[in-house]
Each structure stands twice: as structure tokens, then as C-alpha cells.
N, CA, C and O atoms as CSV, one atom per row, in Angstrom:
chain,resi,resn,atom,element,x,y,z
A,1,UNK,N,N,5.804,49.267,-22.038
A,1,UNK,CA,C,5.035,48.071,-22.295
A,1,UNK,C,C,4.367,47.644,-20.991
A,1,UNK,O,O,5.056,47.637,-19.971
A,2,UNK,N,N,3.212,47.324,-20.943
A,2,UNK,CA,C,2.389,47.133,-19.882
A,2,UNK,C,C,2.607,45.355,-19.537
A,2,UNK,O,O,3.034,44.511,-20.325
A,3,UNK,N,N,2.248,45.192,-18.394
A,3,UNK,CA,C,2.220,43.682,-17.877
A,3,UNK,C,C,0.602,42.699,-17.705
A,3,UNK,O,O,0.208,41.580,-17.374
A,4,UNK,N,N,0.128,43.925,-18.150
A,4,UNK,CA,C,-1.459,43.431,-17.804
A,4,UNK,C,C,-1.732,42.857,-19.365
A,4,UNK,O,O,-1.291,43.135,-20.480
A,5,UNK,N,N,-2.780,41.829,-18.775
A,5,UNK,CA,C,-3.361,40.934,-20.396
A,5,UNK,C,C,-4.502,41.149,-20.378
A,5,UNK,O,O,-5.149,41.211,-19.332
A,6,UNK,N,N,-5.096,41.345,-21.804
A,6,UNK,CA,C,-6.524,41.330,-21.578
A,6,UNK,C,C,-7.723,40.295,-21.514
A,6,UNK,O,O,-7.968,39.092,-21.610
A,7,UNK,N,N,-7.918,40.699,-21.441
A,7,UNK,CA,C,-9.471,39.614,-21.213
A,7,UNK,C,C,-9.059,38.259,-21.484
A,7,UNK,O,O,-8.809,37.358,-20.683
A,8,UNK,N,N,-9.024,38.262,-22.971
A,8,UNK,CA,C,-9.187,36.867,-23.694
A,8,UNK,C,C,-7.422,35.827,-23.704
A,8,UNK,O,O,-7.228,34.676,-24.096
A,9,UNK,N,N,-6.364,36.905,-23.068
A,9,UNK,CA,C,-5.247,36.291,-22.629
A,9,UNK,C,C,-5.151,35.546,-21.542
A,9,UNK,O,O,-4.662,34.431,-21.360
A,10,UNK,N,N,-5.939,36.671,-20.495
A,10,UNK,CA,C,-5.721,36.456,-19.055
A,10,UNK,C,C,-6.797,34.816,-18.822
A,10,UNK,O,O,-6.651,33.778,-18.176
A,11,UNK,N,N,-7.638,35.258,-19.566
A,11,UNK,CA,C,-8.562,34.086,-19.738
A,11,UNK,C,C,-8.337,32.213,-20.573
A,11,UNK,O,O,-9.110,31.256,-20.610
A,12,UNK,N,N,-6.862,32.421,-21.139
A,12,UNK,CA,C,-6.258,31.204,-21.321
A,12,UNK,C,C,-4.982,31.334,-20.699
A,12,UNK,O,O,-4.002,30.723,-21.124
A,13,UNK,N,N,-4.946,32.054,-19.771
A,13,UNK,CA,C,-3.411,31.881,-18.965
A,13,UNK,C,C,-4.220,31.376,-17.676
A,13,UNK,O,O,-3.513,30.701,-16.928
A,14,UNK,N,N,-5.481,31.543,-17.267
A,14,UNK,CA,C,-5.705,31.006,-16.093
A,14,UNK,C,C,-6.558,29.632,-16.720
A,14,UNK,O,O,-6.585,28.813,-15.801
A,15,UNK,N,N,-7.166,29.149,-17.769
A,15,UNK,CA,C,-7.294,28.237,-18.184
A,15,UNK,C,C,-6.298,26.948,-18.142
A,15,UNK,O,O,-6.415,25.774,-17.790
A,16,UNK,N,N,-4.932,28.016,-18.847
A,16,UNK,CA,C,-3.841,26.876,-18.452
A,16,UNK,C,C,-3.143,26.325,-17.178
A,16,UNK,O,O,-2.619,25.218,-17.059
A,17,UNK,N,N,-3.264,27.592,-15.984
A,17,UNK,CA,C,-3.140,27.245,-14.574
A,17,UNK,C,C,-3.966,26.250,-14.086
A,17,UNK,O,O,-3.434,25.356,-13.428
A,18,UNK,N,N,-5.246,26.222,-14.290
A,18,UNK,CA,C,-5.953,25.513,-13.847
A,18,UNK,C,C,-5.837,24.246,-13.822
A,18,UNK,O,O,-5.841,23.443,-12.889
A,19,UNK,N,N,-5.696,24.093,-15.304
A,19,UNK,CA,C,-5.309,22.882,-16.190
A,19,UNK,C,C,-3.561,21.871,-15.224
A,19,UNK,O,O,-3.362,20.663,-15.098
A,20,UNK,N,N,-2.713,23.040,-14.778
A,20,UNK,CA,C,-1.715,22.793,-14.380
A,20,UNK,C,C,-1.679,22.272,-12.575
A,20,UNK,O,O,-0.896,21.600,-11.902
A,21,UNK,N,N,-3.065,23.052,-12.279
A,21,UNK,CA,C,-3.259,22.499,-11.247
A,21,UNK,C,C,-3.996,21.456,-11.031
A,21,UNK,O,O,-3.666,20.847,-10.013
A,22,UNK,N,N,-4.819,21.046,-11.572
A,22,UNK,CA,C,-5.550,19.814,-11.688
A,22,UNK,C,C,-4.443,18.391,-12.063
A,22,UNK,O,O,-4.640,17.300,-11.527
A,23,UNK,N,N,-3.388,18.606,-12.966
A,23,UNK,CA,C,-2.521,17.691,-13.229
A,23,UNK,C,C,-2.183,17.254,-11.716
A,23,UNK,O,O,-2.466,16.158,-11.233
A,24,UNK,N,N,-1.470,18.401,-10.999
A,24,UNK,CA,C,-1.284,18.294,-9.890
A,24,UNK,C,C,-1.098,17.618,-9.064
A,24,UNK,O,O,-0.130,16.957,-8.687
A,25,UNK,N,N,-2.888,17.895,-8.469
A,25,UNK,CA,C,-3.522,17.303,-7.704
A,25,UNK,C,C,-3.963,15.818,-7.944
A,25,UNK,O,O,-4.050,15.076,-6.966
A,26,UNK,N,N,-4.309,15.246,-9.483
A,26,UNK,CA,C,-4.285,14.202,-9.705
A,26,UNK,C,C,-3.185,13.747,-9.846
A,26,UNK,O,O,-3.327,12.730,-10.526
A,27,UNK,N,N,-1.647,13.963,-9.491
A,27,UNK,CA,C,-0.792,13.018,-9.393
A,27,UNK,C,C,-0.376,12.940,-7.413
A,27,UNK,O,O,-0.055,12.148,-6.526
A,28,UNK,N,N,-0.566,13.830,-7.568
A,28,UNK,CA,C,-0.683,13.882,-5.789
A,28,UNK,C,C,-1.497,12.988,-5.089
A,28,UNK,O,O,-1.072,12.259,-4.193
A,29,UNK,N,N,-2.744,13.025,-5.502
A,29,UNK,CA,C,-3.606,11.948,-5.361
A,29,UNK,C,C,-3.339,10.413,-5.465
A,29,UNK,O,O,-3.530,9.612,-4.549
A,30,UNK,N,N,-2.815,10.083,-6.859
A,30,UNK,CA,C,-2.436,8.628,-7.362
A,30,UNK,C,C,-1.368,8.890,-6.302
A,30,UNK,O,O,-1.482,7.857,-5.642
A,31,UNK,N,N,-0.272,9.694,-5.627
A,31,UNK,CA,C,1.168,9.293,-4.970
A,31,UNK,C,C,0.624,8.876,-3.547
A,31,UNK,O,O,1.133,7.951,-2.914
A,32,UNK,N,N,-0.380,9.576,-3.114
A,32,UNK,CA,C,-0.736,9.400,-1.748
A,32,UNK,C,C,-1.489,7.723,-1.956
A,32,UNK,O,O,-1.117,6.857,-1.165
A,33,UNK,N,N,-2.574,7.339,-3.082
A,33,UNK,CA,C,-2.856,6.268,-3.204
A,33,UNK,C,C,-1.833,5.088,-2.948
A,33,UNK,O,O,-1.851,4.149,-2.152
A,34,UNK,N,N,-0.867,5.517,-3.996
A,34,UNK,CA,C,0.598,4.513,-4.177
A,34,UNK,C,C,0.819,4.158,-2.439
A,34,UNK,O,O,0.893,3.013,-1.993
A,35,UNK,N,N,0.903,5.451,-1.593
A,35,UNK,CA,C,1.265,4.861,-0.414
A,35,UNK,C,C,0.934,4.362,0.616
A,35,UNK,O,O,1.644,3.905,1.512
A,36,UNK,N,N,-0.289,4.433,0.527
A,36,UNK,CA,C,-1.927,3.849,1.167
A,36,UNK,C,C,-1.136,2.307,0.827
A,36,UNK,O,O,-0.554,1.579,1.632
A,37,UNK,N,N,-1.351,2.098,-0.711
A,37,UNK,CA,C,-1.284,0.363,-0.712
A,37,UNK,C,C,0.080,0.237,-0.146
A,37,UNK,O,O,0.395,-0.494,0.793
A,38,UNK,N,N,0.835,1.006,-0.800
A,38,UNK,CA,C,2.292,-0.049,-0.281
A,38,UNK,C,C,2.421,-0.552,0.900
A,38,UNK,O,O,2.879,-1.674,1.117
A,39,UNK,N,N,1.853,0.590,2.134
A,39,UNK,CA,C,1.861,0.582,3.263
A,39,UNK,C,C,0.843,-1.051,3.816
A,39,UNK,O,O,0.784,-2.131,4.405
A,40,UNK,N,N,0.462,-0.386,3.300
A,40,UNK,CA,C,-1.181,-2.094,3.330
A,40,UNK,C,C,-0.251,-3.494,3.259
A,40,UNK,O,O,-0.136,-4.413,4.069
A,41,UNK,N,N,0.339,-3.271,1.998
A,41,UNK,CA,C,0.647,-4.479,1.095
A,41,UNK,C,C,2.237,-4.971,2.243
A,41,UNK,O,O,2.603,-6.145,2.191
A,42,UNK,N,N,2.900,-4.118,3.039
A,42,UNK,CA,C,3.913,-4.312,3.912
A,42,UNK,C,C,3.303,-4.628,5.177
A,42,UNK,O,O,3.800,-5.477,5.916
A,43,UNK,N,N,2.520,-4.155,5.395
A,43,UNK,CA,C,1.827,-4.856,6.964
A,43,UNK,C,C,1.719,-6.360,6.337
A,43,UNK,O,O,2.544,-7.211,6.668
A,44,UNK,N,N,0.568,-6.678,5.330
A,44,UNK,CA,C,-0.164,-7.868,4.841
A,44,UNK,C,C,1.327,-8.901,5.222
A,44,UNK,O,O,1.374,-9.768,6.094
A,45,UNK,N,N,2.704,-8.401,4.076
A,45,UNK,CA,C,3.675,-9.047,4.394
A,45,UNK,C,C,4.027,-9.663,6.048
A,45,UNK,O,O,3.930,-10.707,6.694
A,46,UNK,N,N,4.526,-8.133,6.217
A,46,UNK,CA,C,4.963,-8.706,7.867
A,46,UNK,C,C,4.307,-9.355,8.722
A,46,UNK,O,O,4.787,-9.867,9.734
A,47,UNK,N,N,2.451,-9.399,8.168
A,47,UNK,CA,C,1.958,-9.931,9.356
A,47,UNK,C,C,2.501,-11.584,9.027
A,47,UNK,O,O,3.028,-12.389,9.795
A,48,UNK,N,N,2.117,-11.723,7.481
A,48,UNK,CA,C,2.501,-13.200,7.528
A,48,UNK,C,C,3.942,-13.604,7.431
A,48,UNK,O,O,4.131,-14.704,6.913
A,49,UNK,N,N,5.242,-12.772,7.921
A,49,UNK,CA,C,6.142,-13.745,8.178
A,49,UNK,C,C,6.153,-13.864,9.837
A,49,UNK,O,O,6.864,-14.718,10.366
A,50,UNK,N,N,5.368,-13.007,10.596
A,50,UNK,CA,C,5.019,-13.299,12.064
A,50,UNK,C,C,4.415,-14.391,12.023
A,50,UNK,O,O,5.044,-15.371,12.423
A,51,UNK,N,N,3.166,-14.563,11.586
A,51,UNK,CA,C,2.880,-16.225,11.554
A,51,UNK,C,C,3.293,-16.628,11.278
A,51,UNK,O,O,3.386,-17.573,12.061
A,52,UNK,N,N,4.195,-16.881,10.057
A,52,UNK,CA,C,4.818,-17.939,9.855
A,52,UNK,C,C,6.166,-18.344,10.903
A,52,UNK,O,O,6.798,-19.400,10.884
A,53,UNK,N,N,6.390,-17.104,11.849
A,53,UNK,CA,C,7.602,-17.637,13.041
A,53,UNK,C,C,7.262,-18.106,13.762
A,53,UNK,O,O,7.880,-19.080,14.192
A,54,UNK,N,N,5.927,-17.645,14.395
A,54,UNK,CA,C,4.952,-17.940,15.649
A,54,UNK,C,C,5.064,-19.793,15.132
A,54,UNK,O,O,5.502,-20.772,15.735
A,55,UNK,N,N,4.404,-19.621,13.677
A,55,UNK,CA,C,4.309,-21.439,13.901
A,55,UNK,C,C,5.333,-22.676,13.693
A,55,UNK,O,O,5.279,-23.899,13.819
A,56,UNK,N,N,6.424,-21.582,13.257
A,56,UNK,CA,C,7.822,-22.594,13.383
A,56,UNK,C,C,8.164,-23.035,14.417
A,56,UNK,O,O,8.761,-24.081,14.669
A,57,UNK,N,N,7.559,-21.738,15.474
A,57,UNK,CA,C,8.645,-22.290,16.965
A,57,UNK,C,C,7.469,-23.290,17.433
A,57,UNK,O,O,7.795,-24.066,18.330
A,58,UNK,N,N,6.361,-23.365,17.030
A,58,UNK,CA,C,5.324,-24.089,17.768
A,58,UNK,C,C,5.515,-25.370,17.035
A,58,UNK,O,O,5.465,-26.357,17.770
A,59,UNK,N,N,5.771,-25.660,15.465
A,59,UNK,CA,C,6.151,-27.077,15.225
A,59,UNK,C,C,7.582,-27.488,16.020
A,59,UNK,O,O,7.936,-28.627,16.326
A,60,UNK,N,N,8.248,-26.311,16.246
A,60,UNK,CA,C,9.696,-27.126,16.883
A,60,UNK,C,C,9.380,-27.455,18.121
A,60,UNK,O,O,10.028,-28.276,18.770
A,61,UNK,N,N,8.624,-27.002,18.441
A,61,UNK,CA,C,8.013,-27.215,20.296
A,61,UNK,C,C,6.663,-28.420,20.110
A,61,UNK,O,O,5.942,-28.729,21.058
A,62,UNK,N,N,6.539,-28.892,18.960
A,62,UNK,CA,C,5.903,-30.213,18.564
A,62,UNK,C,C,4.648,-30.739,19.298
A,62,UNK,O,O,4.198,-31.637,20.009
A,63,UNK,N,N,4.277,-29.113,18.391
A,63,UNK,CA,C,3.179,-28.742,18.665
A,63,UNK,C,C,1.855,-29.443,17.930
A,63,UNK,O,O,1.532,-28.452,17.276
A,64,UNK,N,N,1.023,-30.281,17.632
A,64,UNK,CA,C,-0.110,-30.349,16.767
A,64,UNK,C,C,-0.104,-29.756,15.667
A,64,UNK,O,O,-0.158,-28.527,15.713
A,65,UNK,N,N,-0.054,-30.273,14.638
A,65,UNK,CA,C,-0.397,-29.223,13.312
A,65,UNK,C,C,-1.470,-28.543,13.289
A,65,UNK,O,O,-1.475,-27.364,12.935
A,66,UNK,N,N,-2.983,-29.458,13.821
A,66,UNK,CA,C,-3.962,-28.557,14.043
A,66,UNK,C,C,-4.181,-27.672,14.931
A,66,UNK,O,O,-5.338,-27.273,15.064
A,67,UNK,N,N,-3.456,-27.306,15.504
A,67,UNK,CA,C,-3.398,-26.116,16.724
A,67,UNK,C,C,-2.467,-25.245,16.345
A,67,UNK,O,O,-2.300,-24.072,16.680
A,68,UNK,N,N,-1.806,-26.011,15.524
A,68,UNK,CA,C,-0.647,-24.592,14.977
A,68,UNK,C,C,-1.487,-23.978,14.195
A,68,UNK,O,O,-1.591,-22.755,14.279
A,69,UNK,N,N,-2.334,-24.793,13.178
A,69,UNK,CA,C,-3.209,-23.988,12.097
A,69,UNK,C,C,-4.071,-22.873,12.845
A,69,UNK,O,O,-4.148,-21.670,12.596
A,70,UNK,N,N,-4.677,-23.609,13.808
A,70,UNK,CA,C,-6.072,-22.585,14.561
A,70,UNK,C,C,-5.317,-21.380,15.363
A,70,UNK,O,O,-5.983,-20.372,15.599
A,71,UNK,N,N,-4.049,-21.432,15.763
A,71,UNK,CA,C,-3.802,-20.165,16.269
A,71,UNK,C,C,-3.253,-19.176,15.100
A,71,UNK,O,O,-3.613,-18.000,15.159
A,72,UNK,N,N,-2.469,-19.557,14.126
A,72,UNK,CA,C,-2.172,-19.132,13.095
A,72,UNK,C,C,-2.890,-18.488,11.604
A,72,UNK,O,O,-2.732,-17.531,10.846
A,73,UNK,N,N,-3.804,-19.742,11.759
A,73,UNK,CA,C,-4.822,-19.342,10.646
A,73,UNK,C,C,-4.004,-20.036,9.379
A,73,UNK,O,O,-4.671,-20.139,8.350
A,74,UNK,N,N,-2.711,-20.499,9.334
A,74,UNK,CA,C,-1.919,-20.915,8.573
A,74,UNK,C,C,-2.486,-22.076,7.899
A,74,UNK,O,O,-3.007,-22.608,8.879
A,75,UNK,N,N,-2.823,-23.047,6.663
A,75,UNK,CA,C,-2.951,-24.153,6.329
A,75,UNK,C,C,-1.867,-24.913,7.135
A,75,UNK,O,O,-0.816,-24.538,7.655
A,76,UNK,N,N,-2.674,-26.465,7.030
A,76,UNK,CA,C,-1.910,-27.536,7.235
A,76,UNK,C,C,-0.171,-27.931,6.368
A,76,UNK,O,O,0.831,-28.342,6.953
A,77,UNK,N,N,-0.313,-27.621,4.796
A,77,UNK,CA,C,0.599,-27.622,4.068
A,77,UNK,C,C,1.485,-26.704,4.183
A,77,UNK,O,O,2.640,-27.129,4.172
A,78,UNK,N,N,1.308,-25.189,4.330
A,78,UNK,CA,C,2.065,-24.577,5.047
A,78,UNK,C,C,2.866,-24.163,5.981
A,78,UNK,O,O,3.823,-23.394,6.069
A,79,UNK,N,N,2.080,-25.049,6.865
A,79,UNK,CA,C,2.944,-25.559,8.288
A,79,UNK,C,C,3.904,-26.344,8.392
A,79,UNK,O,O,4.925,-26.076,9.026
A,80,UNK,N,N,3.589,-27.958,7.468
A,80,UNK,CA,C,4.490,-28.616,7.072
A,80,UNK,C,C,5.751,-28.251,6.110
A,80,UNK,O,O,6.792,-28.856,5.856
A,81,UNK,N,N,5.173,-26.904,5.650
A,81,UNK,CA,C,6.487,-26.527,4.373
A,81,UNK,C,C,7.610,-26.185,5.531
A,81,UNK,O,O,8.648,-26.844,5.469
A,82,UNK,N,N,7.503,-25.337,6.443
A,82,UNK,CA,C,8.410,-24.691,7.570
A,82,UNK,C,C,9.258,-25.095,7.469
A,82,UNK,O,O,8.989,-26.277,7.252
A,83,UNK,N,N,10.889,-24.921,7.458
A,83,UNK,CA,C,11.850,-25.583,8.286
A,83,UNK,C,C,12.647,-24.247,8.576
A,83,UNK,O,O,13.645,-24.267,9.296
């Protein structure tokens, strides 16, 4: 018994590879996406609990609210939420 396919086999066995590789690559794609944002979405976090320390120690050091805001970028209400 031979291992070779003909034409019209070989021609939906690489149809279906193809097919198998394209799945692939489009989930490979969406995983690398997934980690693009997460990565994003964890900076975004950390940056704002850095501001939000930066301006705790600056209200405990009784500091201006409006100067806490302008170095922070933080709202006024936000500043006041702190403790």
C-alpha cells in the first residue's frame, strides 16, 4: 500500500492544513493582542495608584489641594477622597 495521495486528496489535506494554520495564527494573534492590553491596562493602573501616593503624602505634608491637583493631574474630589 502506497503513502502517496493523489491529486484531489493531497489537495484537501493541504486545504485542511492551511485551514489549521490560519486558526492558528488567528488565535496567536488575539493572545499576543490579549497581552498588549493587559500590559497597557496594568501600567494605566499602577500609574494611578503612584499618583494617588505622590498626593497623599503631599495632602499629609498640607499641601494645597490645587497644587496637589497640578502636579498630579488628580481632581480636586479625588484628592479630598485620600486618607
Amino acid at each position: 500500500m502506497s503513502a502517496k495521495l493523489d491529486n484531489p486528496e493531497y489537495l484537501n489535506y493541504m486545504i485542511r492544513r492551511k485551514e489549521e494554520w490560519d486558526m492558528y495564527a488567528i488565535k496567536e494573534a488575539a493572545r499576543d493582542d490579549g497581552i498588549k492590553e493587559g500590559r497597557a491596562e496594568g501600567m494605566k493602573i499602577g500609574a494611578s495608584a503612584a499618583l494617588a501616593a505622590i498626593a497623599l503624602q503631599m495632602k499629609l505634608s498640607k499641601e494645597p489641594l490645587e497644587k496637589i491637583a497640578g502636579f498630579t493631574g488628580l481632581s480636586a474630589a479625588a484628592i479630598a477622597a485620600l486618607e
